[in-house]
C-alpha positions as CSV (number, residue, x, y, z in Angstrom):
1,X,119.3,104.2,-7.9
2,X,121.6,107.0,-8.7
3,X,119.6,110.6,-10.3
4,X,121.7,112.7,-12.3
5,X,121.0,116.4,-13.5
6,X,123.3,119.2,-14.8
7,X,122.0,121.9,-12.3
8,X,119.9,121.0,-8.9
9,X,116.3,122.6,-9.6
10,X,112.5,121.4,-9.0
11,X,111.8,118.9,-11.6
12,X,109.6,116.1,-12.3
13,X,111.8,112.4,-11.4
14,X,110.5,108.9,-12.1
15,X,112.6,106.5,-10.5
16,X,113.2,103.8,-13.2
17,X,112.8,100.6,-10.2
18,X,109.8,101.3,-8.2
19,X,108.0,104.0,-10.9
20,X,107.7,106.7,-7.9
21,X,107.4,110.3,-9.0
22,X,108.7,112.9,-7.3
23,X,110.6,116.8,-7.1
24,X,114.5,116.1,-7.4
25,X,115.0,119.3,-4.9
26,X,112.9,118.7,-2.1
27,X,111.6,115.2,-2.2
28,X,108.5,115.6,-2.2
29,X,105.7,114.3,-4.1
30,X,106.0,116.1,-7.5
31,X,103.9,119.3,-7.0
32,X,104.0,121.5,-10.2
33,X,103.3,124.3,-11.0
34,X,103.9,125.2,-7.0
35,X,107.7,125.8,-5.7
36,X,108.8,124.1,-2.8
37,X,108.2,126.3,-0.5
38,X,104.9,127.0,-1.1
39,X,104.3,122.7,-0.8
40,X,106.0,122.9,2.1
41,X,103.9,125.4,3.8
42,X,100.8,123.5,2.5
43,X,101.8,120.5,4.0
44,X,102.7,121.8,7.3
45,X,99.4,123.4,7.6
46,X,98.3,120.0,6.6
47,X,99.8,118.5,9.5
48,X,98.2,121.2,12.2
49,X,94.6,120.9,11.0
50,X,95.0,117.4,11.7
51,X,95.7,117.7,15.3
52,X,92.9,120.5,15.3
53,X,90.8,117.8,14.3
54,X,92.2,115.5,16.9
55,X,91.4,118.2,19.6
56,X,87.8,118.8,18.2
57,X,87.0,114.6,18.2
58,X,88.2,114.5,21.7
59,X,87.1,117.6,23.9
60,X,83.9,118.5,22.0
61,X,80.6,117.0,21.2
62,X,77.5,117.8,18.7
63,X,74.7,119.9,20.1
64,X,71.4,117.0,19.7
65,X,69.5,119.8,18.0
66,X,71.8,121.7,15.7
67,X,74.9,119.4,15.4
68,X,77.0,122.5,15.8
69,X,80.4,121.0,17.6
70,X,80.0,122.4,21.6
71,X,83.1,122.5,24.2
72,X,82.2,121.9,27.8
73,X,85.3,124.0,29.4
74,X,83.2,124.2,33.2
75,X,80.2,123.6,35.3
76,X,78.6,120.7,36.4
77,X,78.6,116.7,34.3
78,X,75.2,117.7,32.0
79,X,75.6,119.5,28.9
């Protein structure tokens, strides 16, 4: 599918074929009333609190009486 505009800007696009909506300038999911940038920067801190997360589930573990999340960084195999 070909889009046409008169002037390249953020604007809402629905492709006529598979009904997907998204921003003609950046390609992103359509995100108004943000600018690009701004979505950008959202979704790249997206991105980094997933791998925080990933770091958390896999080098930390839930203390059995307050269930606050508890890195062992030394010391002997008991926590």
């Amino acid at each position: 599918m070909v889009i046409r505009v008169q002037e390249p800007r953020a604007r809402r696009v629905q492709c006529n074929r598979c009904s997907e909506v998204f921003c003609f300038k950046c390609r992103q999911m359509y995100h108004a009333p943000t600018d690009c940038a701004t979505i950008r920067k959202w979704l790249t801190k997206c991105a980094d609190d997933s791998e925080t997360a990933n770091y958390i589930s896999a080098h930390t573990k839930d203390c059995p009486k307050c269930n606050i999340c508890i890195e062992k960084n030394g010391g002997c195999n008991h926590m």
